[in-house]
N, C-alpha and C positions, 0 to 999 in steps of 0.2 A: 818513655812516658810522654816525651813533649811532642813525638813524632804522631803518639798516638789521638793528643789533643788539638794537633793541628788536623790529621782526620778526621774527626769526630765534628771539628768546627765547620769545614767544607763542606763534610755530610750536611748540615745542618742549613748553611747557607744555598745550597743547593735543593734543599727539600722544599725550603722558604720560598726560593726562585720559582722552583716548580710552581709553589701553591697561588705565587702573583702570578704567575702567566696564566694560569687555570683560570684567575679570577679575572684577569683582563681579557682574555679569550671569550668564558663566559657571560662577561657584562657585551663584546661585543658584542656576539651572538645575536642577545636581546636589543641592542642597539641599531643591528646595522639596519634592518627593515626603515627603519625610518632616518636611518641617515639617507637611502637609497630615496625615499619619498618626500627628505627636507626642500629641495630645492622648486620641486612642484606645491608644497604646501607655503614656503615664500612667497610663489610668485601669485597663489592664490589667494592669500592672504593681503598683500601688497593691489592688485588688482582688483577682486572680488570684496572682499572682506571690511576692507577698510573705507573703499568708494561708498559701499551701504550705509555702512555708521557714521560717513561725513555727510552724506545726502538727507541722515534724521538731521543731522545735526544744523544743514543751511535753511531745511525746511522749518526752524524756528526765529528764524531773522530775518529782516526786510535788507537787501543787500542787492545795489542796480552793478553789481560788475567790475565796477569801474572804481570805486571808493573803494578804499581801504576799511572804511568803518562798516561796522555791520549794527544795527539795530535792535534788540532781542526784544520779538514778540509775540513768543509763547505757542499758541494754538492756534492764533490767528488767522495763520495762512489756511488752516484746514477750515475755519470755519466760514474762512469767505469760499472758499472752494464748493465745499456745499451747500454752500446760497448761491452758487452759480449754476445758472438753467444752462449755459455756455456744456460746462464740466460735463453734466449729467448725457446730455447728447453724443458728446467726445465719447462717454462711458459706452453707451449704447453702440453706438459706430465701431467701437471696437470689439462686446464682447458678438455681434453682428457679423464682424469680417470675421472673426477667430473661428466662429463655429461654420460656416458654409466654408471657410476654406480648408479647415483641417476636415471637416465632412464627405467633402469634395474631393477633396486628394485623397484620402485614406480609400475610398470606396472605388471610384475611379481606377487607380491603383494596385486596389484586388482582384478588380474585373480586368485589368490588362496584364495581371502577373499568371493570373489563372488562363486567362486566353495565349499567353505566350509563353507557355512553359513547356512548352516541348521543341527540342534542339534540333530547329528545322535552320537553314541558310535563311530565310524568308523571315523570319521569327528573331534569329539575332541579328540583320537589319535593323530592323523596326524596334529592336531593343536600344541599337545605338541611336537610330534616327530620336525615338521619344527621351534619352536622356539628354541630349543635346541643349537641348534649353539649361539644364541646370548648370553647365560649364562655362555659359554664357555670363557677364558681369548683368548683376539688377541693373544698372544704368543703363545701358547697354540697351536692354528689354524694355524697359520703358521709353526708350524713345523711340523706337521700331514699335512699340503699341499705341505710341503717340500718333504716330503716324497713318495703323492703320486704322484708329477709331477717330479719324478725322471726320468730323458732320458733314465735309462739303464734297473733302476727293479721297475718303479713307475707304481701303481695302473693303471690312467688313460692310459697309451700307452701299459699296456696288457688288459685294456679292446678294445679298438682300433685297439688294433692286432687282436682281434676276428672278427673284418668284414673287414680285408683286408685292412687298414689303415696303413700309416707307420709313425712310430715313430716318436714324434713331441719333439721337446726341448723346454719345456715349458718357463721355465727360462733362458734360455741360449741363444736362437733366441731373437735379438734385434727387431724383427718385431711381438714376439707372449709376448713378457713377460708382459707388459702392461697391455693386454686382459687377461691374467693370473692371473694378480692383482686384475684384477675388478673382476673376477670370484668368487676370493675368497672373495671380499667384499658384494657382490650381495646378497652371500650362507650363509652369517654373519647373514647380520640386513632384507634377505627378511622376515623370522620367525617373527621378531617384527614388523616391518610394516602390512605383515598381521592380525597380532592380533589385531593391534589398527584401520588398515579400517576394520575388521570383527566387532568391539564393534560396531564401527559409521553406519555399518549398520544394527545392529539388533535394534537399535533406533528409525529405519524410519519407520514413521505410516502403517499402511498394509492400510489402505483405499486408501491411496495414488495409491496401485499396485490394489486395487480392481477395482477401478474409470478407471486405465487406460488398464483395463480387459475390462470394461463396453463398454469403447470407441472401442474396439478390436483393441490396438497400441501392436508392434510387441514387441520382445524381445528388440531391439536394440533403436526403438524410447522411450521402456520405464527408460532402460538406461540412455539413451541421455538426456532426457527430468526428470525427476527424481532421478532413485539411483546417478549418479554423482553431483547435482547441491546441494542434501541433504547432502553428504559426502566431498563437495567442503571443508568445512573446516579442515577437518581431513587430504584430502591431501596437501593442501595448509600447514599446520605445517611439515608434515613428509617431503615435500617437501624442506623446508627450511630448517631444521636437519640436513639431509643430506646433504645437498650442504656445509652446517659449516665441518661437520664429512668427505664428503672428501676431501674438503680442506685440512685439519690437520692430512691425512693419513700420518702416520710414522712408526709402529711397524713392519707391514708386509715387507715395503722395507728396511728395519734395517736386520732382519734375513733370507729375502729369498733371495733380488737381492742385496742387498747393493749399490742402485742406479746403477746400469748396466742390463744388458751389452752395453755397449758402451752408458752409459747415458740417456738408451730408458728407466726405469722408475726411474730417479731423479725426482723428486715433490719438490714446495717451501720450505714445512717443513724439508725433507730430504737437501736441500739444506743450509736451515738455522745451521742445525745440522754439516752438514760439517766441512762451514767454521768459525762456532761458536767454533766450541769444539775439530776437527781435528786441521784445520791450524788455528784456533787460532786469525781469521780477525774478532774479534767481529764487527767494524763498517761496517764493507760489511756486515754480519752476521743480522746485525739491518736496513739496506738497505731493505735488502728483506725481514724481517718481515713486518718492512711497505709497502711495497709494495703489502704483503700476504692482510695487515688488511686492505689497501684501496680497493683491489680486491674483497672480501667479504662483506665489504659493499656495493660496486659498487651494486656487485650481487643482496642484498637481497634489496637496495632500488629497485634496477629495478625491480626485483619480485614481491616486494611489490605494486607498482605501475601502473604493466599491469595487475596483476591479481585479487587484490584485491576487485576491484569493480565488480569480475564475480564473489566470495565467495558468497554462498548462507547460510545465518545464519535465523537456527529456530526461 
């Protein structure tokens, strides 16, 4: 009898055993996915997340840096912000460069992935020569553009002099520096944009281009109607890249224009940098970052929104 109740007891604690492992098995299960993604969601949190909600948070106090005290005063900073003729300019200069450079490079880009997409020697050259620039450090390129858009002994205005053109101040004319900026952005990341729509379209079935051989549709309906709507996803990413990246252009107007001449290329970030770290008005400084990061969202939900539903996914 007692052999049989010590049976019976083992069964029991062993059914028990069973039913906790099951259960701690099955809570992993549901666990592990995000134990697997806790460590990136830290660092995103820690970095991203937390920088945002401190940057509302400086942007309501007057605070030079340097002091320990900080001041609290309210809405202030936004509302001197927009009484400032300064700000609205900075606004303009940037959504200005945003759109010719991301314009520019995106178009550019598909005109040179379409023209180099067939796996000639001559073809992956010229793939490697055009991405070459973006491997290059920003600094780096701005001073090598510094040099060549020099008004007295730069590269571009003795090429220029050779058909009769006169010398243009790239940097210096408040009406060209700008378009000088974007030039050099365009000449950066056109190389990597084309690589990635050249992958997206050596992906696309050929039947597709045979079928609309068959039909006898021209170059431009096959286009239209095909290579774009298969590659829609590819530019719809590079799209949105870009619009973050120029946003948060900084290096090139640091060491070529230092936001001049006369203000014509100040951008939000350059502007942040100012009065963050020059005069030392960190909560003006934290005004216009937020105002950068609602900007940017604005952006890409509205992006998101009209275009999304024209993305054509395989």
């Amino acid at each position: 009898m007692l052999q049989e109740k010590t049976v019976i007891s083992l069964m029991k604690n062993k059914t028990v055993s069973d039913v906790r492992k099951r259960v701690w098995y099955s809570a992993w299960k549901k666990l592990k996915p995000y134990a697997f993604v806790a460590p990136a969601l830290v660092i995103f949190l820690v970095f991203s997340i937390y920088p945002a909600f401190r940057i509302v948070e400086l942007s309501l106090y007057h605070w030079n840096l340097v002091s320990p005290a900080k001041d609290f005063v309210g809405l202030q900073n936004y509302v001197n912000l927009f009484h400032d003729p300064e700000f609205f300019e900075t606004l303009r200069n940037t959504i200005l460069y945003t759109v010719l450079t991301v314009g520019l490079s995106l178009s550019l880009s598909l005109f040179l992935a379409i023209y180099l997409k067939n796996d000639t020697s001559v073809n992956r050259f010229l793939q490697r020569l055009i991405f070459s620039p973006y491997i290059v450090s920003l600094a780096s390129i701005s001073f090598l553009w510094l040099w060549l858009m020099n008004s007295d002994v730069g590269f571009l205005n003795y090429v220029i002099s050779l058909v009769g053109i006169e010398k243009v101040d790239w940097l210096g004319n408040p009406h060209v520096a700008l378009f000088s900026l974007v030039l050099i952005s365009v000449w950066k990341t056109a190389g990597y944009n084309t690589l990635i729509v050249l992958a997206s379209l050596q992906v696309i079935p050929k039947h597709l281009y045979e079928a609309a051989a068959l039909d006898h549709a021209n170059q431009w309906r096959t286009f239209h109607k095909i290579t774009l709507p298969m590659i829609s996803p590819t530019l719809f990413f590079i799209t949105i890249v870009d619009i973050i990246s120029s946003f948060k252009v900084f290096e090139t107007i640091q060491i070529m224009t230092d936001g001049g001449p006369q203000n014509a290329t100040n951008t939000l970030v350059f502007a942040i940098y100012e009065y963050g770290f020059k005069f030392y008005k960190i909560g003006y400084a934290s005004s216009i970052g937020v105002v950068l990061l609602i900007m940017i969202s604005i952006f890409t939900i509205l992006y998101f929104r009209g275009l999304a539903n024209k993305v054509h996914y395989q």
